[in-house]
C-alpha atoms as a printed R data frame, in Angstrom:
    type eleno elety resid chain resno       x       y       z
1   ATOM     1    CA   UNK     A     1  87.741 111.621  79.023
2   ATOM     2    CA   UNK     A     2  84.151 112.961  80.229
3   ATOM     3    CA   UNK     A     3  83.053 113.403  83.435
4   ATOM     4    CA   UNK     A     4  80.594 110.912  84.828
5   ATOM     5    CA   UNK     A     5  77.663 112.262  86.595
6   ATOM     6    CA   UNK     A     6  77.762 112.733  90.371
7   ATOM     7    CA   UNK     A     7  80.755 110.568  90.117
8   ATOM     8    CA   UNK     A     8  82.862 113.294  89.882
9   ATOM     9    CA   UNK     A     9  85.263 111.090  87.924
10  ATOM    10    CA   UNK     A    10  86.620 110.529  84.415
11  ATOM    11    CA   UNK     A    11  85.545 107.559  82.108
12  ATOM    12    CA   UNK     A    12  88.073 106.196  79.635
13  ATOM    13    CA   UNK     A    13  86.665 106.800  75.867
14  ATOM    14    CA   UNK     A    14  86.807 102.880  75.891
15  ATOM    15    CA   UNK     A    15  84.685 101.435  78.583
16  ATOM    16    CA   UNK     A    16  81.388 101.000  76.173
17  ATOM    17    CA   UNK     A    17  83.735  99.182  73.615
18  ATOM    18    CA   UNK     A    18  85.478  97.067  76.080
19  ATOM    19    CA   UNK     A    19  81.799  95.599  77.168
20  ATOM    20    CA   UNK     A    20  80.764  95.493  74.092
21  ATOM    21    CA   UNK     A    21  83.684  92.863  73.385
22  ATOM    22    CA   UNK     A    22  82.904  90.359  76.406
23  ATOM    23    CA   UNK     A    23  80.342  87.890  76.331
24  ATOM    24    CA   UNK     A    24  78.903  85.570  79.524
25  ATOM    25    CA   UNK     A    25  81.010  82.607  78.067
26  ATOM    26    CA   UNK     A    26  83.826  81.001  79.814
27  ATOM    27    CA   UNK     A    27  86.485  78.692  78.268
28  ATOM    28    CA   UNK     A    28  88.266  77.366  81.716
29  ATOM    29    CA   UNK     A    29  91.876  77.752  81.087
30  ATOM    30    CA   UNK     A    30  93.049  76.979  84.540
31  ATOM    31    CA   UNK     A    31  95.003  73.636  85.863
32  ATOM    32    CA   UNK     A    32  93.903  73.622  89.250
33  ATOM    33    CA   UNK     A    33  96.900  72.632  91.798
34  ATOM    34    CA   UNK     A    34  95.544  71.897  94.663
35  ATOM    35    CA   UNK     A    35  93.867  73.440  98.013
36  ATOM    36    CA   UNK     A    36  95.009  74.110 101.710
37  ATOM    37    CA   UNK     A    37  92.535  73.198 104.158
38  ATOM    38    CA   UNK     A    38  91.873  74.813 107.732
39  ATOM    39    CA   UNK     A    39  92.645  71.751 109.531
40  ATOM    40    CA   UNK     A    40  95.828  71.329 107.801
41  ATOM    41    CA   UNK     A    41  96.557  74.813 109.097
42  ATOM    42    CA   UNK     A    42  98.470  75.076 112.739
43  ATOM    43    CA   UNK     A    43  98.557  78.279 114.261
44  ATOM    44    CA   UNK     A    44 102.236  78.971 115.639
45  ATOM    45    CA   UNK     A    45 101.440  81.865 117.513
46  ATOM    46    CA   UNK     A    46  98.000  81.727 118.853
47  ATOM    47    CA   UNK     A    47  96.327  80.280 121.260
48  ATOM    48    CA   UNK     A    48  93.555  78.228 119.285
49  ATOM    49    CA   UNK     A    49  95.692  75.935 117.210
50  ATOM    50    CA   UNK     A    50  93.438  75.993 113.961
51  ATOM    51    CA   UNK     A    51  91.183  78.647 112.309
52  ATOM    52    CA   UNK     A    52  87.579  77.804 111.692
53  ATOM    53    CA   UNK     A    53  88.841  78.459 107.795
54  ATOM    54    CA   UNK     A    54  91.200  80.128 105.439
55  ATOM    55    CA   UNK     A    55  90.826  81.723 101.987
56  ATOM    56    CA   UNK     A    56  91.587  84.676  99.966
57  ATOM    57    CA   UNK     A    57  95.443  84.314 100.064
58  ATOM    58    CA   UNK     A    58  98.274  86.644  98.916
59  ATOM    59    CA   UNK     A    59 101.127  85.260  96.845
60  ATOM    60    CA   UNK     A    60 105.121  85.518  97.029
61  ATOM    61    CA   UNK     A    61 108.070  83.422  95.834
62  ATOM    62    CA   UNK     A    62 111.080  83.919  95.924
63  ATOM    63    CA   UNK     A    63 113.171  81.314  94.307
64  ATOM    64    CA   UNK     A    64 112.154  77.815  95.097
65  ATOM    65    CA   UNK     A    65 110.294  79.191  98.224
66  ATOM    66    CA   UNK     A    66 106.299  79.915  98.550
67  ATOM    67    CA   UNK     A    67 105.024  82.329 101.062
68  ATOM    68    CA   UNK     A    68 101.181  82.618 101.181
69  ATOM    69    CA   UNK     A    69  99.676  84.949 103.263
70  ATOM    70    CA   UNK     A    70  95.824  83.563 104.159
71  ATOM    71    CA   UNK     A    71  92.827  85.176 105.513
72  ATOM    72    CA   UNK     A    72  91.763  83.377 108.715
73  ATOM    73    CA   UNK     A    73  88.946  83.787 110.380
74  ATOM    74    CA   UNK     A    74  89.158  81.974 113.941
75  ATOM    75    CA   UNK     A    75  85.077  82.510 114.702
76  ATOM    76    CA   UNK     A    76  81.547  83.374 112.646
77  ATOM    77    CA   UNK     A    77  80.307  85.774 115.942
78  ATOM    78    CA   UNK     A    78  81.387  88.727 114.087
79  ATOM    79    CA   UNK     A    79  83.415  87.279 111.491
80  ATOM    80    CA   UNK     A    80  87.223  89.142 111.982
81  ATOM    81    CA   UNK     A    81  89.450  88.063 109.881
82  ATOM    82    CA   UNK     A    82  93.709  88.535 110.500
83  ATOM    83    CA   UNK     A    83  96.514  87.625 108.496
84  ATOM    84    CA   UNK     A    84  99.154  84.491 108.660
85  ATOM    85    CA   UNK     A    85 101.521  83.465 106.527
86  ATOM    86    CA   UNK     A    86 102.422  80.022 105.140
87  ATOM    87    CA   UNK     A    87 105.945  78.941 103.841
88  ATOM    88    CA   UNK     A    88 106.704  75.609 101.926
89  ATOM    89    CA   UNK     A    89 108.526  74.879  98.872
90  ATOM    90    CA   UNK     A    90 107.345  74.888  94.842
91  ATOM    91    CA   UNK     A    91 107.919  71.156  94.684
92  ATOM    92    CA   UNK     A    92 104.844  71.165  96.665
93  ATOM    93    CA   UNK     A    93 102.925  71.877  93.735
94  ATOM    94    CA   UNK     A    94 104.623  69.810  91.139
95  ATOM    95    CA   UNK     A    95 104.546  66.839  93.581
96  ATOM    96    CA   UNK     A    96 100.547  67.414  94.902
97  ATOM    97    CA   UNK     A    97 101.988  67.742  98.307
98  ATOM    98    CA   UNK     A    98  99.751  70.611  98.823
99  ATOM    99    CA   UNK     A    99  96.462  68.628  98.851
100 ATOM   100    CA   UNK     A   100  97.573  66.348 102.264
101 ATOM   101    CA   UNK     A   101 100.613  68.489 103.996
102 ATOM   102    CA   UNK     A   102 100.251  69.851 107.413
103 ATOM   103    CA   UNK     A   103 101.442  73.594 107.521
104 ATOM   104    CA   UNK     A   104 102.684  75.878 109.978
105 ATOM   105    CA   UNK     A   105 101.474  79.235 110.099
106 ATOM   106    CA   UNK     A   106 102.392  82.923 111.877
107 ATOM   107    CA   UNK     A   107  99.594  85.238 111.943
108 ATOM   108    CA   UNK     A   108 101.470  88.658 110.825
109 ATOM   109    CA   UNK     A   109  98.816  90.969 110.586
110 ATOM   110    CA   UNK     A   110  95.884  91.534 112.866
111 ATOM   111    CA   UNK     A   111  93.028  94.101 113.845
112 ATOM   112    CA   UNK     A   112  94.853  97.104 115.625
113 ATOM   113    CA   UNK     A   113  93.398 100.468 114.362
114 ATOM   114    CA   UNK     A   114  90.254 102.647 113.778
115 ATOM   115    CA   UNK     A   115  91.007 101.486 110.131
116 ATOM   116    CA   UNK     A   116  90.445  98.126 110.446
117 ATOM   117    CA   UNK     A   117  89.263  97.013 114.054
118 ATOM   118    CA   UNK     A   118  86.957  94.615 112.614
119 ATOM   119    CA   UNK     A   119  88.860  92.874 110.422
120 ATOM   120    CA   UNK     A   120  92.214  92.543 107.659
121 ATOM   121    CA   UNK     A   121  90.375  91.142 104.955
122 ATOM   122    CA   UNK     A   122  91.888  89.639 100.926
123 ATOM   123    CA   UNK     A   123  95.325  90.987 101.489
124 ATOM   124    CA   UNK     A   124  97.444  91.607  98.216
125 ATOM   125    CA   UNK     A   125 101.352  91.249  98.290
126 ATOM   126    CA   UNK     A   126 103.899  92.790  95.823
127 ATOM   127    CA   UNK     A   127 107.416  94.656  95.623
128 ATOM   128    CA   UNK     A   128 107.840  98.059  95.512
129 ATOM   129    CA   UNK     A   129 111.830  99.079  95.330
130 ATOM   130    CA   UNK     A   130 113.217  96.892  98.557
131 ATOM   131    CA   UNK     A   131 110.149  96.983 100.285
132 ATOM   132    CA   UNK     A   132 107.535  94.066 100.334
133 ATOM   133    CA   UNK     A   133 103.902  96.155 100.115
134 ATOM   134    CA   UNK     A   134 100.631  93.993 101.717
135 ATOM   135    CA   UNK     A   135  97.020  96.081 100.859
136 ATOM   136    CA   UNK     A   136  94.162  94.745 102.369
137 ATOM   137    CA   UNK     A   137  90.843  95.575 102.612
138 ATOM   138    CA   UNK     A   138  90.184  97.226 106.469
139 ATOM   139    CA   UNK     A   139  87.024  97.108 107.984
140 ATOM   140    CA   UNK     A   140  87.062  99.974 110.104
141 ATOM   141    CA   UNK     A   141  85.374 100.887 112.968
142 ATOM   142    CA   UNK     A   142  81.949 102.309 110.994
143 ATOM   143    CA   UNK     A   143  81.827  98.728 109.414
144 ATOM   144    CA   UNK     A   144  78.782  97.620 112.408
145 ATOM   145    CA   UNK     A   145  77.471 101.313 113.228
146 ATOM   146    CA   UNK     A   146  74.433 103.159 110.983
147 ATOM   147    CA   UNK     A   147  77.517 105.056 109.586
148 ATOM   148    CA   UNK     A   148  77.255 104.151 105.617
149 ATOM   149    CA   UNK     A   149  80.166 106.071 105.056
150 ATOM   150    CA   UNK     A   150  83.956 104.689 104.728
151 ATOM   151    CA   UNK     A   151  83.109 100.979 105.920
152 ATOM   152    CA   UNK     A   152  86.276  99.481 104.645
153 ATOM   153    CA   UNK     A   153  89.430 101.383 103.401
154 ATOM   154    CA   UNK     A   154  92.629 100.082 101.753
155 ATOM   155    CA   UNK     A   155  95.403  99.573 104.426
156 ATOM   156    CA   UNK     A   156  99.041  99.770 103.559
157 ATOM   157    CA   UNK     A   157 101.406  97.582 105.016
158 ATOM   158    CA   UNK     A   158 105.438  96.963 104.275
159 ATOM   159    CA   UNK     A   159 108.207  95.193 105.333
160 ATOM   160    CA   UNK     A   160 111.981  94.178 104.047
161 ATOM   161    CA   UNK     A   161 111.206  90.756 105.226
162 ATOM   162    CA   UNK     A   162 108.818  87.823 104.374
163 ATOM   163    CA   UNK     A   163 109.490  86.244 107.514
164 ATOM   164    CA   UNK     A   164 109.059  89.382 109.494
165 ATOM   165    CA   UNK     A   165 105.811  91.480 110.966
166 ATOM   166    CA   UNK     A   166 104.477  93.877 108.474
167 ATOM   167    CA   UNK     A   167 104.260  97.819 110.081
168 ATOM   168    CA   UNK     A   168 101.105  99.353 108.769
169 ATOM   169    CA   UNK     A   169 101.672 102.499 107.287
170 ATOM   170    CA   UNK     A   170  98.693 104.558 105.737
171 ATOM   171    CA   UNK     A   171  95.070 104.076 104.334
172 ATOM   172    CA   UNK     A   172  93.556 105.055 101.001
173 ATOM   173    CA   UNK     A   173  91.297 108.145 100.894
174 ATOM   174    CA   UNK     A   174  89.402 110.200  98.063
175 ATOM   175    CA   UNK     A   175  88.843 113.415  97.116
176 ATOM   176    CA   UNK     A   176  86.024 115.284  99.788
177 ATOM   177    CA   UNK     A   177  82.922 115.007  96.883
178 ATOM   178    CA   UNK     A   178  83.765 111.320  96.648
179 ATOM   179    CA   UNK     A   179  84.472 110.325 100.199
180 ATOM   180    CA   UNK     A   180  81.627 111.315 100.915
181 ATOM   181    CA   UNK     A   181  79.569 108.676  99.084
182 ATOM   182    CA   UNK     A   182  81.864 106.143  99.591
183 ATOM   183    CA   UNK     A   183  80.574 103.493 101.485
184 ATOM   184    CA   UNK     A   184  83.826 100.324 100.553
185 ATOM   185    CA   UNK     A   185  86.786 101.061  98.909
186 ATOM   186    CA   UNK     A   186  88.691  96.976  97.966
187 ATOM   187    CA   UNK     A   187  90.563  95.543  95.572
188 ATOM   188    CA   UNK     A   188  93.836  96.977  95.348
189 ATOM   189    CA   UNK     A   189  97.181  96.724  93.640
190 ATOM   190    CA   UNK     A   190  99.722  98.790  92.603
191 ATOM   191    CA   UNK     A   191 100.662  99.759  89.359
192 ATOM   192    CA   UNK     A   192 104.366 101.133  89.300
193 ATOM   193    CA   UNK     A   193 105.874 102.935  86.228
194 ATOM   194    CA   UNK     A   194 109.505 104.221  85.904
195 ATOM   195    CA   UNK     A   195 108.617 107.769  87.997
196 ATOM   196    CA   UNK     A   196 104.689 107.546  88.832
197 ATOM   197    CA   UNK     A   197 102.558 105.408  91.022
198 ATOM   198    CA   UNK     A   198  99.095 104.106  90.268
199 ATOM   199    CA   UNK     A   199  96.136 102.536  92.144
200 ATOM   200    CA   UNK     A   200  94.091 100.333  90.813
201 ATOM   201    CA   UNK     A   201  91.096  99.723  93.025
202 ATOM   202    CA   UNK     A   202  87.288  99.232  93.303
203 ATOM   203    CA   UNK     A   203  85.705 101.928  95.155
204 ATOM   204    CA   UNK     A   204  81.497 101.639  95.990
205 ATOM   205    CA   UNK     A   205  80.252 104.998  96.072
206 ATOM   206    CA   UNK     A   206  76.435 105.551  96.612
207 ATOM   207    CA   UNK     A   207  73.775 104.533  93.895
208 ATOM   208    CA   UNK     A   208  76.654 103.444  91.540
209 ATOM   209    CA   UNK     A   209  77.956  99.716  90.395
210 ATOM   210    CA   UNK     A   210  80.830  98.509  91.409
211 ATOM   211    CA   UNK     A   211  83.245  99.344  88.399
212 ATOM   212    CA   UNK     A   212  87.000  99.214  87.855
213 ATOM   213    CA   UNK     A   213  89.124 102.376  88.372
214 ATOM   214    CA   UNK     A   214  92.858 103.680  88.611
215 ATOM   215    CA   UNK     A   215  94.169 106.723  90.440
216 ATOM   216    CA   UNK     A   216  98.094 107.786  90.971
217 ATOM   217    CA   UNK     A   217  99.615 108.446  94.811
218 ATOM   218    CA   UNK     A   218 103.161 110.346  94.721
219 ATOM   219    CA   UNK     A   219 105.435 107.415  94.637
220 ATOM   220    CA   UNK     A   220 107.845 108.913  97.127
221 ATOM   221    CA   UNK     A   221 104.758 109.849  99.798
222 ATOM   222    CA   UNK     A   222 103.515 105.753 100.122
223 ATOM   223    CA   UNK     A   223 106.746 104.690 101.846
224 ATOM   224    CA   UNK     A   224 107.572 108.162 103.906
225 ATOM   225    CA   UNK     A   225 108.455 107.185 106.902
226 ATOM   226    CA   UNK     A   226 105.756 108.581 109.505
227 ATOM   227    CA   UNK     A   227 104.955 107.844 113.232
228 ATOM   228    CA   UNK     A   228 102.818 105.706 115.445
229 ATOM   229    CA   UNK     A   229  99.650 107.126 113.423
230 ATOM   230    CA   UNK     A   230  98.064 105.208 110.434
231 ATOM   231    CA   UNK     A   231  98.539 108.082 107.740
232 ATOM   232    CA   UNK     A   232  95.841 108.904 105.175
233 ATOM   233    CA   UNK     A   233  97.238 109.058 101.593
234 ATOM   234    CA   UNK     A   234  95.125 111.205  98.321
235 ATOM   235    CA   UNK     A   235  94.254 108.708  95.690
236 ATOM   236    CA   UNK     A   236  94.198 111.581  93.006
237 ATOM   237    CA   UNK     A   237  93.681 111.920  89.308
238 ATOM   238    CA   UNK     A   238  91.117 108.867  89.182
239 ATOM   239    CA   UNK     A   239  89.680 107.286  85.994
240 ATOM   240    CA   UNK     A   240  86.847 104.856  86.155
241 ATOM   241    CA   UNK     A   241  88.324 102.250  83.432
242 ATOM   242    CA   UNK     A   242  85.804  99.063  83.443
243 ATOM   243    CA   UNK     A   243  82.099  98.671  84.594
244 ATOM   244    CA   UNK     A   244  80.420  95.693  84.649
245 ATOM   245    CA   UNK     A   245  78.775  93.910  81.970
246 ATOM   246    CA   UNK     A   246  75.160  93.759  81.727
247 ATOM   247    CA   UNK     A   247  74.897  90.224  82.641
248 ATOM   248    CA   UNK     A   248  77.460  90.823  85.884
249 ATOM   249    CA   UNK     A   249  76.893  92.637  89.178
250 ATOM   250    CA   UNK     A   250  80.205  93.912  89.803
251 ATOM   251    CA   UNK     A   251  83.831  93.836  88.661
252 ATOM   252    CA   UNK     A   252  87.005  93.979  90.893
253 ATOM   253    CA   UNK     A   253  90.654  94.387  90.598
254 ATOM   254    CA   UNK     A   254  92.178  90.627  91.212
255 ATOM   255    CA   UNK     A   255  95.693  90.041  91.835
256 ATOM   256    CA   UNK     A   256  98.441  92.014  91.328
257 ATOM   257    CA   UNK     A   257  99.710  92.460  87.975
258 ATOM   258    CA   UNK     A   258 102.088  90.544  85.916
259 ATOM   259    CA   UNK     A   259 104.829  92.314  83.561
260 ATOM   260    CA   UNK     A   260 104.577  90.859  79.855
261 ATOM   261    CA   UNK     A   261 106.326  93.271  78.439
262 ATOM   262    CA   UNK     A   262 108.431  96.599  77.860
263 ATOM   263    CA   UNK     A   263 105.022  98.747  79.451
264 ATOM   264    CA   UNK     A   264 103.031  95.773  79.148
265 ATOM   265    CA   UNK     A   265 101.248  94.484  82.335
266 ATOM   266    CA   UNK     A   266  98.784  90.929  82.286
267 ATOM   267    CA   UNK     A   267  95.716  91.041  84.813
268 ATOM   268    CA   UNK     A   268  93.272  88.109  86.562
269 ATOM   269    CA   UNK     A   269  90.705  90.213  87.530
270 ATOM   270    CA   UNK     A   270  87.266  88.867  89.166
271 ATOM   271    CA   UNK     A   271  83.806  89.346  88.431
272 ATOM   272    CA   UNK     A   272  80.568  88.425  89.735
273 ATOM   273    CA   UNK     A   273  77.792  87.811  87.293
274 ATOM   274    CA   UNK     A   274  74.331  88.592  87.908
275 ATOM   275    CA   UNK     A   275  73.875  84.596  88.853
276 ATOM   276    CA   UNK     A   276  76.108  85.615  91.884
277 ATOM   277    CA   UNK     A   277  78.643  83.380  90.904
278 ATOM   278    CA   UNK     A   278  82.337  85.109  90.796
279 ATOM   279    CA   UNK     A   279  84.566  84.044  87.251
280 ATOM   280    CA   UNK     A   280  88.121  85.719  86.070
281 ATOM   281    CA   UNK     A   281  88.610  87.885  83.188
282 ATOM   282    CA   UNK     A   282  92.079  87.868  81.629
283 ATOM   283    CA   UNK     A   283  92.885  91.844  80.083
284 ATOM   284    CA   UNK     A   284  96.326  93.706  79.550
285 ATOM   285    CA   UNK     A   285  97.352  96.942  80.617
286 ATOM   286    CA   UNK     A   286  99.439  99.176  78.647
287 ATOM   287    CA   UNK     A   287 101.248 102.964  79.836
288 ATOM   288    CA   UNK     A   288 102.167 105.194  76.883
289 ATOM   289    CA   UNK     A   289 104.315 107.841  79.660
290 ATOM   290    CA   UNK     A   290 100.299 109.406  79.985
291 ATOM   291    CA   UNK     A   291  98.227 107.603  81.856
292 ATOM   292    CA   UNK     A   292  97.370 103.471  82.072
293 ATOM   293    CA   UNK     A   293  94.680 102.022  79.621
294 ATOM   294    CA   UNK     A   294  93.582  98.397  79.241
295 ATOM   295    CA   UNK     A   295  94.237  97.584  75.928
296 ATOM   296    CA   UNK     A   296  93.158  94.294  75.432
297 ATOM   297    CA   UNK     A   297  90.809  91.793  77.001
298 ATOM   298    CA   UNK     A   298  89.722  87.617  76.460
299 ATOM   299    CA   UNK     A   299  86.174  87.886  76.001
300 ATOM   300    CA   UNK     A   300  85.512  85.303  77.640
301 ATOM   301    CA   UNK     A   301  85.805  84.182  81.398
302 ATOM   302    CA   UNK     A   302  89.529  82.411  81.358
303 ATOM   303    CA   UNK     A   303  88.054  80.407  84.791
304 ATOM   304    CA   UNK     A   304  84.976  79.732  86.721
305 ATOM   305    CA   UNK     A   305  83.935  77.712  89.888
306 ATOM   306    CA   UNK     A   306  84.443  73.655  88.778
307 ATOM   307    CA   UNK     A   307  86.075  71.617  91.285
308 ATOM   308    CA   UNK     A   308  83.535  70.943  94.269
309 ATOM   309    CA   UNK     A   309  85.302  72.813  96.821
310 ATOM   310    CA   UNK     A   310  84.720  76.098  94.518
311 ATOM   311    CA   UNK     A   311  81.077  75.226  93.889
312 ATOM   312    CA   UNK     A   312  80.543  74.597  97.549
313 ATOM   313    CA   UNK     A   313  81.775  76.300 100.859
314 ATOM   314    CA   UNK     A   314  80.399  79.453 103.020
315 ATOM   315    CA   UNK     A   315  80.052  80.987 100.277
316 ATOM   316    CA   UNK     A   316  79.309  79.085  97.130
317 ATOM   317    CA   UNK     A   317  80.440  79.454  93.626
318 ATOM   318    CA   UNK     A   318  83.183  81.564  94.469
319 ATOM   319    CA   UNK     A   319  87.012  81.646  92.797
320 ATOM   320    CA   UNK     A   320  88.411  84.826  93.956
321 ATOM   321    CA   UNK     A   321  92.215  85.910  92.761
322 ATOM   322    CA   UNK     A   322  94.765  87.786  95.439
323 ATOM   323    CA   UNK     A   323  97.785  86.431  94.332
324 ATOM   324    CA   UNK     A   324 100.021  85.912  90.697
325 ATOM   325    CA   UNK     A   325 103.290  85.206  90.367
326 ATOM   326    CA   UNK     A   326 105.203  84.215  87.067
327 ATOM   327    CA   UNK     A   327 107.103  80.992  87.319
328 ATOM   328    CA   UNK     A   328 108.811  80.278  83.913
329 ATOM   329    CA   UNK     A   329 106.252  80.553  81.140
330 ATOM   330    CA   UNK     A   330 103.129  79.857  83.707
331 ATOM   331    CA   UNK     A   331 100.992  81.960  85.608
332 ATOM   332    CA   UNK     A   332 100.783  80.641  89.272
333 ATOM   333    CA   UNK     A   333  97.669  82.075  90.910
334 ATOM   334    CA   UNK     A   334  96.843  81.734  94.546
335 ATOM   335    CA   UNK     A   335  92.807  82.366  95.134
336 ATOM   336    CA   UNK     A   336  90.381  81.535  97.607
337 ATOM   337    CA   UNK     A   337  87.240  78.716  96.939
338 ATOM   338    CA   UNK     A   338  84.406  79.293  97.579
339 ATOM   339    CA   UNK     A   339  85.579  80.670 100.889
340 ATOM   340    CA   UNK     A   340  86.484  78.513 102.710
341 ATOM   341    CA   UNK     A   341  89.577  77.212 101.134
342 ATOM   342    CA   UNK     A   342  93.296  78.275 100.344
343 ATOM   343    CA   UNK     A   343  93.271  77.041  96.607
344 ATOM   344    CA   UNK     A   344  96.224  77.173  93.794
345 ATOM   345    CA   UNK     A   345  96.212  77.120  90.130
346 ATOM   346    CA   UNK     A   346  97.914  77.952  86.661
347 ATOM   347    CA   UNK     A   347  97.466  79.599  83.662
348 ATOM   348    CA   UNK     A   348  99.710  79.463  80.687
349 ATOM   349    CA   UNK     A   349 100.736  82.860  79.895
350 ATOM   350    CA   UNK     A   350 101.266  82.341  76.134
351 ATOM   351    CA   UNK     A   351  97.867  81.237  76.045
352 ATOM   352    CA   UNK     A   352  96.497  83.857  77.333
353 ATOM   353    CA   UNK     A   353  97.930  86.636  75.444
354 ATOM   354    CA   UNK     A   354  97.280  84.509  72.382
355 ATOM   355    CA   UNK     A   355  93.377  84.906  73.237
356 ATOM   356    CA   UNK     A   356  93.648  88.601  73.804
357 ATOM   357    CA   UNK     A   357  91.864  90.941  71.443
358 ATOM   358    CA   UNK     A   358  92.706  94.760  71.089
359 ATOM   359    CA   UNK     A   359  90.611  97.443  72.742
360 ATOM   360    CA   UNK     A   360  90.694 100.556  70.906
């Protein structure tokens, strides 16, 4: 794997091949389920009953129980956004309940910290061991200032409980040569093997496009316990995997990953084409005991903005991916439209791996 420039990172042998393989296409293989609206949203513990709107949510179920945790943002001034969660049952989807039902919500994580003071932004939600693990995207306390440096980190949060408050453990960090350019670091998930730990997440670094990489954290250092303090945690041994297409602007990690098989992960990632309109790419992960690779991708765009509330909101033409969970043979995503909206859909999973073509 070479080095790549100023980067100061390696580039898997197969990036050039894997963009070779896409093409600005998309075959929509998504049955949309339905959206939450901010009205429909009542704010348990807060003062103002309603946000002004919800999107980008988080996904969990366990059993016949849905928790969705939202991005709210309760005023444009500055544009803050916290966490609440949502609880209902799956029969909302099969039944529609989730276009008209009025929802209850507990905002769970808020600004608190230099690391994200101005907002918790597209929070991802998966298991590691016993622990429930929320990343979101902090805006720190640079994010205003003429400070181009470290605008938004990666915050780690956990808890043993959906129905609890998340503690907020640690933020991501780089090595010193690339901290220094980086101006975002977003998009993460976790990537957990037998005895290592991976990162998979979308760092902006000065004068370079926004590609995909993966880096590895000791597993046993994410969940030591530590004080008050927000830690900082290494993302070491980094690998830039997937850069955008020429007819896209930028590529992110989506939601978090979805076992297929043995060492066999499925991904929804997002990207935003050059149009500035965001689609998903289906691809697969595989670890051989070395290292992750993506080893196969749809070359095509599996979904795209359709319905009107994707097309139009604050920000138009948006369908943006935080949360997967497999329910039988289906792929249940959670994403937000256009955002402004808490939005639902699913992808059959045999369909997607049947479209799937080898990268080597």
């Amino acid at each position: 794997m070479p080095l790549r420039g100023a980067r100061n990172v390696k580039v898997a042998e197969y990036v050039k091949k894997l963009n070779d393989m896409r093409r600005p296409e998309c075959k929509d293989m998504a049955t949309r389920l339905g959206v939450i609206t901010a009205d429909r949203i009542f704010l348990k513990n807060f003062p103002q009953r309603h946000p002004v709107t919800a999107f980008n949510p988080a996904l969990l179920i366990r059993g016949e129980r849905v928790h969705v945790y939202a991005r709210l943002i309760l005023g444009y001034y500055k544009y803050v956004s916290a966490v609440a969660r949502i609880d209902f049952s799956l029969e909302d989807f099969e039944e529609h309940y989730v276009m008209f039902n009025q929802y209850s919500a507990e905002l769970v994580v808020w600004p608190s910290n230099r690391y994200d003071i101005w907002g918790v932004e597209d929070p991802r939600v998966q298991t590691l061991g016993n622990k429930l693990i929320m990343i979101y995207a902090g805006r720190t306390c640079f994010y205003f200032s003429t400070i181009n440096r470290e605008r938004t980190v990666p915050v780690i949060a956990t808890t043993e409980d959906p129905y609890a408050y998340w503690d907020k453990l640690a933020y991501f960090t780089l090595p010193k040569k690339m901290k220094e350019r980086m101006i975002t670091n977003k998009d993460v998930v976790l990537l957990e093997t037998t005895d290592r730990l991976f990162v998979l997440h979308r760092p902006h670094l000065e004068g370079e496009r926004l590609s995909l990489w993966i880096g590895e954290i000791p597993k046993e250092e994410l969940l030591k316990p530590v004080g008050e303090e927000v830690k900082g945690l290494l993302i070491d041994n980094n690998t830039l995997v997937m850069e955008p297409a020429k007819f896209e602007d930028r590529v992110g990690w989506g939601a978090p990953l979805i076992k297929v098989g043995d060492d066999e992960w499925l991904a929804i990632i997002h990207s935003r084409g050059v149009d500035e309109i965001y689609r998903l790419i289906a691809l697969t992960l595989t670890y051989d005991g070395d290292y992750p690779r993506i080893s196969g991708v749809v070359p095509y765009y599996v979904m795209e903005p359709k319905e009107v509330y994707e097309r139009f909101g604050d920000r138009p033409g948006v369908v943006f991916p935080c949360g997967a969970q497999k329910v039988k043979d289906k792929l249940l995503i959670s994403y937000g439209a256009a955002d402004s909206f808490v939005a639902f859909a699913q992808f059959s999973i045999d369909d997607l791996l049947s479209e799937m073509k080898p990268v080597e």
